[in-house]
C-alpha positions in Angstrom: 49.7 -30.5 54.9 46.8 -27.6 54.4 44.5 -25.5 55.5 40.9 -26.6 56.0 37.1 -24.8 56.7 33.9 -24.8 56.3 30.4 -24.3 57.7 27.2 -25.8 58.8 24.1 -24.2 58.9 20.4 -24.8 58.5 19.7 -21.4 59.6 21.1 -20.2 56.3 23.6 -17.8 58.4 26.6 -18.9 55.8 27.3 -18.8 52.2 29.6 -19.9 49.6 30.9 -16.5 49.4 32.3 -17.3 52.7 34.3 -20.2 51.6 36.2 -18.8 49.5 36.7 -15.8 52.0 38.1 -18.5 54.5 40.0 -20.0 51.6 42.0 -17.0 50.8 42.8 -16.4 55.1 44.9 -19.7 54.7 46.4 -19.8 51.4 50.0 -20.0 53.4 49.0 -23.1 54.8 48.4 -24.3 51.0 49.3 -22.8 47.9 49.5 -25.7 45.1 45.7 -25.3 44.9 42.3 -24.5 46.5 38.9 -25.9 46.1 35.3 -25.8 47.4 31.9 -27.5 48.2 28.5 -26.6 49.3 25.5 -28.7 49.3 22.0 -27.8 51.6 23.5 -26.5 55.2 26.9 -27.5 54.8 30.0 -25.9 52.7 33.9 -27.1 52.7 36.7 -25.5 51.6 40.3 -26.6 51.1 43.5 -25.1 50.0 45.9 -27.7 49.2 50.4 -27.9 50.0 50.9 -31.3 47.9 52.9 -33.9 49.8 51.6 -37.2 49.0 50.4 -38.1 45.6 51.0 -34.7 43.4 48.6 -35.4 41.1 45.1 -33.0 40.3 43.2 -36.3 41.1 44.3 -36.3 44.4 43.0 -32.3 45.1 40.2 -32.1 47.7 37.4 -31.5 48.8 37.7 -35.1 47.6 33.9 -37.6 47.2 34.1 -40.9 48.1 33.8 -43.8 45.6 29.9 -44.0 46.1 30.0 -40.2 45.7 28.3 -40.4 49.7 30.7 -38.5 51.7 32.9 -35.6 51.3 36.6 -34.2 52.9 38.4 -32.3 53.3 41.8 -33.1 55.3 45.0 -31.6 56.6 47.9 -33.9 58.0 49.3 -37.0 57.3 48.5 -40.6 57.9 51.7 -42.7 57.8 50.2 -45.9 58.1 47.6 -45.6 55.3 49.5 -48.0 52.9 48.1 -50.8 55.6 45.1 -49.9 56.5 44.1 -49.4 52.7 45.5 -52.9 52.4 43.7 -54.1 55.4 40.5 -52.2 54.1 41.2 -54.5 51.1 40.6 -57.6 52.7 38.1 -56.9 54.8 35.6 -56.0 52.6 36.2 -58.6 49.4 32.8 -59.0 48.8 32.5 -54.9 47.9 36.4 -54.3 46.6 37.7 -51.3 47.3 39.0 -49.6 44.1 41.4 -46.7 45.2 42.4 -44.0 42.4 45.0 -42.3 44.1 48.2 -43.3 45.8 47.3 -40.5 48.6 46.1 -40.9 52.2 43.1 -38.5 51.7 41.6 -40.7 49.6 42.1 -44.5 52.5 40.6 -41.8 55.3 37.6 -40.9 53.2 37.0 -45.3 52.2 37.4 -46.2 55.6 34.9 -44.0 57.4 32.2 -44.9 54.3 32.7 -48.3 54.8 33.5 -48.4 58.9 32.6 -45.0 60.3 33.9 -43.1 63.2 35.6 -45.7 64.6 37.6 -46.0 61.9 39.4 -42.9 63.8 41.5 -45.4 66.0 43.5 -47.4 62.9 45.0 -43.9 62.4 49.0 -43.3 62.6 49.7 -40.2 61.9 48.8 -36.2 62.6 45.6 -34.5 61.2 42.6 -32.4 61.6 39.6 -33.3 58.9 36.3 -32.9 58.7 33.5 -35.5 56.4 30.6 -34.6 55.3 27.5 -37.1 54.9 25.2 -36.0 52.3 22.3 -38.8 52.5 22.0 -37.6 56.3 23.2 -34.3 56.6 25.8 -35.0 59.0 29.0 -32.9 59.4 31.8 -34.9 61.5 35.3 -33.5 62.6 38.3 -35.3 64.0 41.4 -34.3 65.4 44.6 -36.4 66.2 45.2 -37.6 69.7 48.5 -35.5 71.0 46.9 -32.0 69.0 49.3 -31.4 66.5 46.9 -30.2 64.2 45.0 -27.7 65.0 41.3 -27.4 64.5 38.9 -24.4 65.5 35.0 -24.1 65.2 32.3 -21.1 66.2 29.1 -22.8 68.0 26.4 -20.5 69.3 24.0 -23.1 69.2 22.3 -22.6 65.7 25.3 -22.1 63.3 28.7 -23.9 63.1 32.1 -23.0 61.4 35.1 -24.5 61.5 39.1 -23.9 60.1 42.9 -24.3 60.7 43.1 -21.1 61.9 41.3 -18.3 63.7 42.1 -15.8 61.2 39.5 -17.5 58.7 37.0 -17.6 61.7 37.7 -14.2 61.7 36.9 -13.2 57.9 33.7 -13.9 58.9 31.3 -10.7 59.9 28.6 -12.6 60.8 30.9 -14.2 63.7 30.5 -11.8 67.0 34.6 -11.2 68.1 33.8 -11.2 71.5 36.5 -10.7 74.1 36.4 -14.0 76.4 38.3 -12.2 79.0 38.2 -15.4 81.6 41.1 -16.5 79.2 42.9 -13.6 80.0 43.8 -15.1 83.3 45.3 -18.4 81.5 47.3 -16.2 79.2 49.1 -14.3 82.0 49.9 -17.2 84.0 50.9 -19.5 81.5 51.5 -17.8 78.2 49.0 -19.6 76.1 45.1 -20.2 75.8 44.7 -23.7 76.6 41.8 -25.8 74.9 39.1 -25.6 74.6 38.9 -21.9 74.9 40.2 -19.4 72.4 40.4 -15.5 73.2 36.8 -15.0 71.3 33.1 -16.3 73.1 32.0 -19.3 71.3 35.0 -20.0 69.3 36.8 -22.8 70.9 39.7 -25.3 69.9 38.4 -29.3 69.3 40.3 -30.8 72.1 42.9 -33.2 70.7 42.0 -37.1 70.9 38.6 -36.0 69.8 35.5 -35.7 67.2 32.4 -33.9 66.7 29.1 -34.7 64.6 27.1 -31.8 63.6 23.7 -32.5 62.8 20.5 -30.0 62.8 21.2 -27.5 65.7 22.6 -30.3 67.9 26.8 -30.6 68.0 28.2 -33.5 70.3 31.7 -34.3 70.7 33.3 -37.6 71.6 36.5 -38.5 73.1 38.4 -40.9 71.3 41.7 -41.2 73.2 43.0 -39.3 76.2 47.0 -39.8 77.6 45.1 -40.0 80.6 43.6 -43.1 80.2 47.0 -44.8 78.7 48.9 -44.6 81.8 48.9 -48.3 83.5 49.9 -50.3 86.4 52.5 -52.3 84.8 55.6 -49.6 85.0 58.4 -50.6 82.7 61.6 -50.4 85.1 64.4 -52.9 83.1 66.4 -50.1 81.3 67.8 -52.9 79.0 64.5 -53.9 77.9 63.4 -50.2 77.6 66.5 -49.3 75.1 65.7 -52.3 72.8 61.6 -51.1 72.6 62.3 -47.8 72.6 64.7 -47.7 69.7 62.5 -50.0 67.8 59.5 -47.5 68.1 61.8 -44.2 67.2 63.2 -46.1 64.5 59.7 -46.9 63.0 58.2 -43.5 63.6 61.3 -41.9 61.9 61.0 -44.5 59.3 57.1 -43.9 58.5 57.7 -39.8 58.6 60.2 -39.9 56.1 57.5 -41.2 54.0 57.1 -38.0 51.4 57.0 -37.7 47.3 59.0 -34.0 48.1 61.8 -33.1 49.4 62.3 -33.2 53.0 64.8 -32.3 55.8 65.4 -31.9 60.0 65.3 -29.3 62.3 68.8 -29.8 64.2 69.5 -27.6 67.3 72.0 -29.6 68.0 70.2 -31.0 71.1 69.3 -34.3 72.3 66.2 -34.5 70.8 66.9 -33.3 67.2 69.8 -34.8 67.2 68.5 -38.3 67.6 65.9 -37.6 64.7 68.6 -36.6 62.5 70.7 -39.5 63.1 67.9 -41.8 62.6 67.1 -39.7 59.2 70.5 -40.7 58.2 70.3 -44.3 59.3 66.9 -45.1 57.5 67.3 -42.5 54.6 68.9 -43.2 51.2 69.5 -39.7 50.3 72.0 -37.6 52.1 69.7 -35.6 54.6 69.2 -31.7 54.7 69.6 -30.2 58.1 68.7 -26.8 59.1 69.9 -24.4 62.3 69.9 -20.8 63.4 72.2 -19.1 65.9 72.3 -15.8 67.2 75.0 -13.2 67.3 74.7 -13.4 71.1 76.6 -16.4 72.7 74.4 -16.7 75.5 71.5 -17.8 72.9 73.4 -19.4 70.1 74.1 -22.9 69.9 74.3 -23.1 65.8 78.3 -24.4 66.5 76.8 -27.2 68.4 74.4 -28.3 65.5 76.9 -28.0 62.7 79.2 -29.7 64.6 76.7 -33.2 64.7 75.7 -32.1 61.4 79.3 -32.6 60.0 80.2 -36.0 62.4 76.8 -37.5 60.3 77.7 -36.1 57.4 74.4 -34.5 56.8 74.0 -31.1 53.8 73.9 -28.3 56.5 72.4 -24.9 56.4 72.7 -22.3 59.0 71.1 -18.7 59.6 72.8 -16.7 62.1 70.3 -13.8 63.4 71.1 -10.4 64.1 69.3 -8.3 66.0 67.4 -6.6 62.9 66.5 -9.8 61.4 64.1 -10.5 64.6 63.1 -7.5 65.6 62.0 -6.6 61.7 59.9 -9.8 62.4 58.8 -9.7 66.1 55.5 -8.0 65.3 54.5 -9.8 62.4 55.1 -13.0 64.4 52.1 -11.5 67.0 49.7 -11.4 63.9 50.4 -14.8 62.8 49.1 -16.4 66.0 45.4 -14.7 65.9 44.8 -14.5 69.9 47.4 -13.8 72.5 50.5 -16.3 72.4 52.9 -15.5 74.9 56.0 -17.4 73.2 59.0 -15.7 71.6 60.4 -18.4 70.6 58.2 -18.4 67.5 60.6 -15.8 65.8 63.5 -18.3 65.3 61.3 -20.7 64.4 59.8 -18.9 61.8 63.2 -18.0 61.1 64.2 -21.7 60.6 61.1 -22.2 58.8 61.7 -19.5 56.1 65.3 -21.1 55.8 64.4 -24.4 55.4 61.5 -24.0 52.9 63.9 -22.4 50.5 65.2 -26.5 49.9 62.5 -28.6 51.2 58.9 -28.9 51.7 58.9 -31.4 55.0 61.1 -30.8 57.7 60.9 -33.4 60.9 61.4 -31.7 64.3 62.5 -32.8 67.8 59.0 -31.4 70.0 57.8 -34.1 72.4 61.7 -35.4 73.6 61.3 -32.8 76.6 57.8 -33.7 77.6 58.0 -37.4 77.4 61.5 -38.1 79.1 62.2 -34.9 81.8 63.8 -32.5 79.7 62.7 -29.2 81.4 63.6 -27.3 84.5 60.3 -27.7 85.9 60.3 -31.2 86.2 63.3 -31.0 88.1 61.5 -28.4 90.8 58.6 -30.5 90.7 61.0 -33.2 92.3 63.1 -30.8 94.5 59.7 -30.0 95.9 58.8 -33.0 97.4 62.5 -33.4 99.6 61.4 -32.3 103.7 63.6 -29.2 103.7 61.4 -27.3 100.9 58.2 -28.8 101.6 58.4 -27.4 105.3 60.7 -24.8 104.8 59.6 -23.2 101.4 58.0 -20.3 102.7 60.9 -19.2 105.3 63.3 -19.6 102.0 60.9 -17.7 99.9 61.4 -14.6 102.3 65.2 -15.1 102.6 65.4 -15.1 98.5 62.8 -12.4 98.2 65.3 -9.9 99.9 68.6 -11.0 97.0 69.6 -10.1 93.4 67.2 -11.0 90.8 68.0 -14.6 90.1 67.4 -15.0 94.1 63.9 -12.8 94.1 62.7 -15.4 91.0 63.5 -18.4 92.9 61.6 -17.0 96.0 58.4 -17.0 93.8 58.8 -19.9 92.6 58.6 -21.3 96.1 56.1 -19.0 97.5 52.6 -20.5 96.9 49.1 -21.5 98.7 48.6 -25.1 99.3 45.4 -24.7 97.3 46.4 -23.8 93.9 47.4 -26.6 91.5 51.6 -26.8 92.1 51.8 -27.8 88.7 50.6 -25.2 86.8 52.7 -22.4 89.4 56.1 -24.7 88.4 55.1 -24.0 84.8 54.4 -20.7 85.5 57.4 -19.7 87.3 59.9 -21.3 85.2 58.8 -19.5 82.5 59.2 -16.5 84.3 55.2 -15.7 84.4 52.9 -14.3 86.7 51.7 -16.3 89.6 48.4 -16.3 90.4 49.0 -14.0 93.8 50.4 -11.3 91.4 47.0 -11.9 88.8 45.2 -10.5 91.4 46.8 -8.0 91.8 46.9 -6.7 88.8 43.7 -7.3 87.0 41.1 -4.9 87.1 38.0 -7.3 87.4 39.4 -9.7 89.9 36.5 -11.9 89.2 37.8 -12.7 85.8 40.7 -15.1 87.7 38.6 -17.5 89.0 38.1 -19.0 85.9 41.1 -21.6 85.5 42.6 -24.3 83.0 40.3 -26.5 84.2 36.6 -24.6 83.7 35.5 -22.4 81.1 31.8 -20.7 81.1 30.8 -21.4 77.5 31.6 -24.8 76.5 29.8 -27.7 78.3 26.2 -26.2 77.8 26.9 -25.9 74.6 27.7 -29.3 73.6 26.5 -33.1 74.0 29.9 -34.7 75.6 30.1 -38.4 75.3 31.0 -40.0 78.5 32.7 -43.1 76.8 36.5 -41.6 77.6 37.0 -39.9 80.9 36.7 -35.8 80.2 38.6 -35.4 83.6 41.3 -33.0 83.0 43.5 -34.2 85.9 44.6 -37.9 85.8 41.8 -40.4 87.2 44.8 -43.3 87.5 43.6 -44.8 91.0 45.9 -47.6 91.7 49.1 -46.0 90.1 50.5 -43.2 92.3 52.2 -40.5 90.3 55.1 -38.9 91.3 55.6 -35.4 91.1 57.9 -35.2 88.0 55.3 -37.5 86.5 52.9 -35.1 87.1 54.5 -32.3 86.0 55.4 -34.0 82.5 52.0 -34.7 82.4 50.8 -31.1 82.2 53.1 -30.2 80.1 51.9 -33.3 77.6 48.7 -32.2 77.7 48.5 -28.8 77.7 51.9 -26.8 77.2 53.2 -29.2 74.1 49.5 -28.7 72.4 48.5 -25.1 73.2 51.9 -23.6 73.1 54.8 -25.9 71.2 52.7 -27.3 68.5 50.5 -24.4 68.1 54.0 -22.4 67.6 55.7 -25.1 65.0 52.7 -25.3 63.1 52.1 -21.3 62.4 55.5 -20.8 61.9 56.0 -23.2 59.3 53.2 -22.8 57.7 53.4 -19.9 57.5 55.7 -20.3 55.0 54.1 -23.4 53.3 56.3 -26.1 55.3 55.1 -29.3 56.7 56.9 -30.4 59.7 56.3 -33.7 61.2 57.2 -34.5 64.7 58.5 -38.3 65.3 58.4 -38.3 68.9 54.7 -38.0 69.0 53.9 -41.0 67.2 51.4 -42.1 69.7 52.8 -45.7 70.2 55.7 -44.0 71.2 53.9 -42.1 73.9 51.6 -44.7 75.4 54.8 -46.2 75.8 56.8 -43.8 77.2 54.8 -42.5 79.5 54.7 -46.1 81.0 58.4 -45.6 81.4 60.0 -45.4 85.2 60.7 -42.0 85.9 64.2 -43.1 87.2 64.6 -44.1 83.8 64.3 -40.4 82.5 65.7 -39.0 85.7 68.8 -41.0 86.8 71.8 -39.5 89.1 70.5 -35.8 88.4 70.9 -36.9 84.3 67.6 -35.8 82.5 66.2 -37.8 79.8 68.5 -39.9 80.4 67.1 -43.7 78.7 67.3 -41.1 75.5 71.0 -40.4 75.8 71.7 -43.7 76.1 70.3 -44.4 72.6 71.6 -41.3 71.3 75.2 -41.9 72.3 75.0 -45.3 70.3 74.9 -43.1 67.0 77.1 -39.7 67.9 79.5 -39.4 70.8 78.8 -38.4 74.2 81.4 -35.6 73.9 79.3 -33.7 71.2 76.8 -33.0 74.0 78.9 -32.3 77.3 77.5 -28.6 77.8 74.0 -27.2 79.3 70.8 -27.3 78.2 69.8 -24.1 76.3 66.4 -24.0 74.5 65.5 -22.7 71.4 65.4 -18.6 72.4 65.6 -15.2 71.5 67.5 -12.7 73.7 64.1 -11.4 74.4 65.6 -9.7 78.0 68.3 -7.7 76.8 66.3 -6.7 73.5 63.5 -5.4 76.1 66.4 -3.2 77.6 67.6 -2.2 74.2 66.4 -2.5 70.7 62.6 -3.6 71.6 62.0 -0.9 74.3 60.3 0.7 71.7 57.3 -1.7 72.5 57.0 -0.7 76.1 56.7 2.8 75.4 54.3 1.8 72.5 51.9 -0.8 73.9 52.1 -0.4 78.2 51.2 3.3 78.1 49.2 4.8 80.9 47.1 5.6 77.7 46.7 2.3 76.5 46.5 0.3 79.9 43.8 2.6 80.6 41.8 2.5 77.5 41.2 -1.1 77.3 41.2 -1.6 81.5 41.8 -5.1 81.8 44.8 -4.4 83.8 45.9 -2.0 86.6 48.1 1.0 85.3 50.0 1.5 88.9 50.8 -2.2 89.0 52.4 -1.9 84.9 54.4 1.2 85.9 55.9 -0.5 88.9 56.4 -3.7 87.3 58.4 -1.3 84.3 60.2 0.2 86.6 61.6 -2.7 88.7 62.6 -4.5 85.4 64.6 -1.2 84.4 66.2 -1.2 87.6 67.5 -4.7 87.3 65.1 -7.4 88.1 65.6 -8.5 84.9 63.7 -11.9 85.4 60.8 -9.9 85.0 61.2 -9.5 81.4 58.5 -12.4 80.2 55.8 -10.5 82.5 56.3 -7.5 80.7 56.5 -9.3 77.4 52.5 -10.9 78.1 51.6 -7.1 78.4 53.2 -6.1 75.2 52.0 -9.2 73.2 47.7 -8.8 74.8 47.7 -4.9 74.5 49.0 -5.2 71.5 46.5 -7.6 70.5 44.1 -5.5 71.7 44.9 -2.5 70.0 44.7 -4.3 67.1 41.7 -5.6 67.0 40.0 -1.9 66.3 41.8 -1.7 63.0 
C-alpha cells in the first residue's frame, strides 16, 4: 500500500518541485521510502509502505524491462503469482525475465506486453498510473468496487493526479474552488459521491475505470460496472449457494493473507468480521492477531462480544476501550484527514483501531462489503417494508400520525414522508442515517438552485472528458429482463455509492493514516458478481438478514455467540453533542459563522439547535453535517 501522484502537462504548468511537494502530503500513506520521475510533460511521484517484496529493487516509480513504460502503484494484486506465470507462457518467444518477487513489477510487464486490457486479469485492489515514454501517454486505472482511491485536476490543458486531495491541494497553481452543487449531496447523504469532489475540476476516477492522457485530450473508459454483472440466471438453491460461496470466501481470505509482514483482522465481533477471522484461522499457519475497541458507554460497546469469539478461536487479542477524551481529543483531527466534507463519525474508532493495530502489524483484513452484499442494513429492510399495501397507500396518513410523537416516532414519520418523484433509494439512505431529506435541503439552503444538482449529474465533468461508450455509464441499473426488487435495489446503492464514497473512503484514511494496509475479503470481485446473483430470500429469510452468511458462519463459531442486535461500529456522537462536544455547536453553527459563509439559512440552524436541545435527539447527525462543512469551511482561509 502507498501513496501515489503526479502530473501531466504540455503547457509547462507543473514542475518537479511539485512532486516532491505532493510526496511529502502523503508520506503517511508510505514511509519506508519515496521516489520520483519526470520526463517532457509528465512527472510521477511515489512514496512507498513495503508489503510485498521488501527489497530497494522493488521501490517505484519502477521502468519496465525495455526501460518503455513507467509506474507508479498503490494496492495489491493477489493473483499476480499467475498471471506472471501466465505472462510466461504466452509470450515464449520474448521471455519475460522478472527481477522482483513483487506485484508492481507483473502489472508494469503485462501492460508493455498486452496494454490496457491487461486491466481485466487483475485480482486484487489498486489505483496506478503508467507512463508511455515513446508516445507520451499517461494512463490511470482504478479497481472495480473503488477501494482505492484516485483523484485528478482537469481544466482542459493541465492534469494532476494523487491518493489524496490534500496533495492536490499543495499545489497553488490548482484554483480551490468551492463546487457548492456538492453541497447538496453532502447534506443528504453524508459523503461526496464520485465523480465530484468539494473543489471545481477535481474529481474522483470512478471505480471500474481508466483514463489515458495524451496532449490536451483526457478520455476515460469503463472497464467493469456491478451494473452490468447482474444476470438472469438468479441462484435460488441455498445448498448450492453455501458450497460456492464458501469456496469463494475461502479463496479470497486465502489470497489476502498473502503478505511478507505481519498481518492481522479487524474483529467487531459481528458477522462479517467474524467470518474473516475464522477463516484467517482456518487457512493461516500462524496464530492470528485480532484487534477491537469498545467504548465506556454500553449502548456503543460491543468489545465483550469480539473477545469473546476471539477467545472461542483462540486468536492473540487486543482491545482499546475509549473514553470520552480519547475521541473527542481526536474528533477534529479526524475532519482534517478527510480533505472535503465527510459526514461519518465513525472514522474516530476506526482510526482508533487503526492506531492500535499498527502498533503489531502492518496488514489488517476487514469485514466492509458483508452488509452491502447480503442485507445487513436497516435500510434494506424499509426498502422492503415499503413495498407491503398498508405503507405504500398509507404512508403519508402515518407520516402525520408519527410526526405529532416522541422523537423516535417524528424520525420514522420522515422517513415515510416523501414525493413520488425523488429517487426512494437515496431518501431510505438518507433517513436511516438520520440526514436531511431533500424537502428540508430546501429549506435550508440559501441558493436553492444549488439542490437540483443530484448523485446522478454534475456540471463539470462530461464536457470535460472523452467517455467511452463500451460499458454502460448509466448510473441506475439498465437490467431489462431481470426485475429488481426493492431490497435489491437498495443494496445496490449502497454497493455503488455508500461502500465506495463513504466506507472505503473512511477505512482507507484512517488506516493510512497511520501507515496500515487493510484489505477487505468480501470485495474480491468474484465474490460480488456472484453475490449479487444471489436470491434476495437467500439474504433475507424469515425476517433473518444476511442470512446465507450465518449459515456459513455458524459452521465455524456457534450460533449463541451472536444471539443479540445489530449495533454498528459508532461513536456516542448524540449524547457527546449534548455534552462534551457542544463546544462545536457554539464554535462552528454561530449566527456569525452561518452568516459569513451563507450557504445555509441561520433561522433554519437556530431552530434545528434548538429542537435537538429540547429532545429530538434524532436530529443529532443533521447538526453534525453543519459542524463537519462549516468547519471545513472555516478552514480553508487558514
Amino acid at each position: 500500500m502507498c501513496g501515489i501522484a503526479g502530473y501531466y502537462s504540455t503547457a509547462g504548468l507543473f514542475r518537479e518541485e511539485h512532486l516532491e511537494m505532493m510526496n511529502h502530503a502523503l508520506e503517511h500513506r508510505g514511509p519506508d521510502s519515496a521516489g520520483v520521475f519526470h520526463e517532457g510533460p509528465c512527472g510521477l511521484a511515489h512514496r512507498r509502505l513495503s508489503i510485498m517484496d521488501l527489497s530497494d529493487r522493488a521501490s517505484q516509480p519502477m521502468h519496465s524491462a525495455d526501460e518503455r513504460f513507467v509506474i507508479i502503484y498503490n494496492g495489491e494484486i493477489y493473483n499476480f503469482q499467475e498471471i506472471g506465470a501466465q505472462l510466461k507462457a504466452r509470450h515464449v518467444n520474448n521471455p519475460v525475465q522478472f527481477k522482483t518477487s513483487s506485484d508492481t513489477e507483473v502489472i508494469l510487464e503485462a501492460f508493455a506486453r498486452e496494454g490496457v486490457d491487461f486491466v481485466h486479469q487483475l485480482n486484487g485492489m489498486f489505483a496506478f498510473a503508467i507512463y508511455d515514454r515513446k508516445t507520451t501517454e499517461l494512463y490511470l486505472f482504478r479497481d472495480r468496487i473503488g477501494i482505492k482511491p484516485l483523484f485528478y485536476y482537469w481544466d482542459g490543458k493541465n492534469f494532476a493526479f494523487a491518493s489524496e486531495l490534500k496533495a492536490l491541494k499543495k499545489l497553488k497553481e490548482i484554483p480551490k474552488v468551492l463546487n457548492k452543487s456538492t453541497i447538496h449531496d453532502f447534506l443528504h447523504l453524508g459523503f461526496i459521491p464520485a465523480p465530484a469532489t468539494v473543489y471545481n475540476n477535481i474529481f474522483k476516477l470512478e471505480s471500474g475505470s481508466w483514463l489515458k492522457v495524451k496532449g490536451t485530450t483526457v478520455e476515460q473508459h469503463k472497464y467493469w460496472s456491478i451494473s452490468n454483472k447482474l444476470t438472469n440466471n438468479v441462484i435460488t438453491d441455498k445448498e448450492q449457494a453455501i458450497v460456492k460461496l464458501s469456496d469463494l470466501i475461502i479463496s479470497s481470505v486465502q489470497y489476502q493473507l498473502k503478505s511478507d509482514v505481519p498481518f492481522g483482522v479487524f474483529l467487531s465481533g459481528g458477522i462479517d468480521s467474524s467470518l474473516v477471522t475464522a477463516q484467517a484461522v482456518a487457512l493461516s499457519s500462524v496464530k492470528v492477531k485480532t484487534f477491537s475497541i469498545g467504548f465506556e458507554e454500553n449502548s456503543h460497546n460491543e468489545s465483550e462480544y469480539a473477545k469473546a469469539v476471539a477467545n472461542y478461536l483462540g486468536n492473540e487479542h487486543y482491545e482499546f476501550i475509549v473514553s470520552h477524551n480519547d475521541a473527542i481529543n481526536l474528533i477534529e483531527k479526524s475532519m482534517d484527514i478527510y480533505d472535503e466534507p465527510f459526514g461519518d463519525s465513525s472514522s474516530i474508532p476506526t482510526l482508533l483501531v487503526s492506531k492500535l493495530a499498527k502498533q503489531y502489524v502492518t496488514v489488517t483484513l476487514s469485514g466492509e462489503g458483508g452488509d452491502e452484499l447480503f442485507y445487513g442494513y436497516g435500510s434494506h429492510i424499509w426498502a422492503k417494508k415499503l413495498d407491503s399495501l398498508y405503507l405504500k397507500y398509507g404512508r403519508k396518513v402515518i407520516a402525520s400520525v408519527l410526526s405529532r410523537m416522541k422523537s423516535r416516532y417524528a424520525r420514522v414519520s420522515q422517513l415515510l414522508d416523501f414525493d413520488n418523484n425523488i429517487d426512494k433509494r437515496l431518501h431510505i439512505f438518507s433517513q436511516e442515517q438520520y440526514f436531511f431529506t431533500e424537502k428540508e435541503i430546501n429549506e435550508l439552503l440559501t441558493d436553492p438552485s444549488t439542490s437540483a444538482i443530484s448523485i446522478y449529474s454534475h456540471p463539470d465533468f462530461n464536457h470535460l472528458l472523452r467517455i467511452s461508450n463500451n460499458l454502460t455509464m448509466d448510473l441506475v441499473p439498465s437490467i431489462k429482463e431481470r426485475k429488481l426488487e426493492s431490497i435489491e435495489q437498495q443494496a445496490l446503492f449502497d454497493l455503488k455509492y455508500y461502500l465506495q464514497d463513504d466506507l472505503l473512503t473512511k477505512v482507507d484514511r484512517a488506516s493510512m493514516q497511520y501507515s496500515l494496509e487493510t484489505r477487505v475479503p468480501y470485495l474480491d470481485h468474484r465474490l460480488v458478481e456472484y453475490a449479487i446473483n444471489l436470491s434476495p430470500n437467500l439474504k433475507y429469510r424469515n425476517k433473518t438478514t444476511k442470512f446465507l452468511l450465518k449459515e456459513i458462519l455458524y459452521q465455524y463459531i456457534p450460533k449463541s455467540l451472536f444471539d443479540r442486535p445489530k449495533q454498528g461500529f459508532a461513536i456516542p456522537l448524540n449524547k457527546w453533542l449534548h455534552t462534551k462536544l457542544s463546544y462545536l455547536i457554539d464554535d462552528y453553527l454561530s449566527e456569525e459563522i452561518i452568516k459569513k459563509y451563507n450557504i445555509v439559512k441561520y433561522e433554519y440552524v437556530r431552530n434545528l439547535i434548538q429542537t435537538f436541545r429540547s429532545g429530538m435527539d434524532y436530529k443529532y447527525n443533521r447538526i453534525w453535517l453543519l459542524i463537519v462543512l462549516h468547519r471545513w469551511l472555516h478552514n480553508q482561509e487558514q
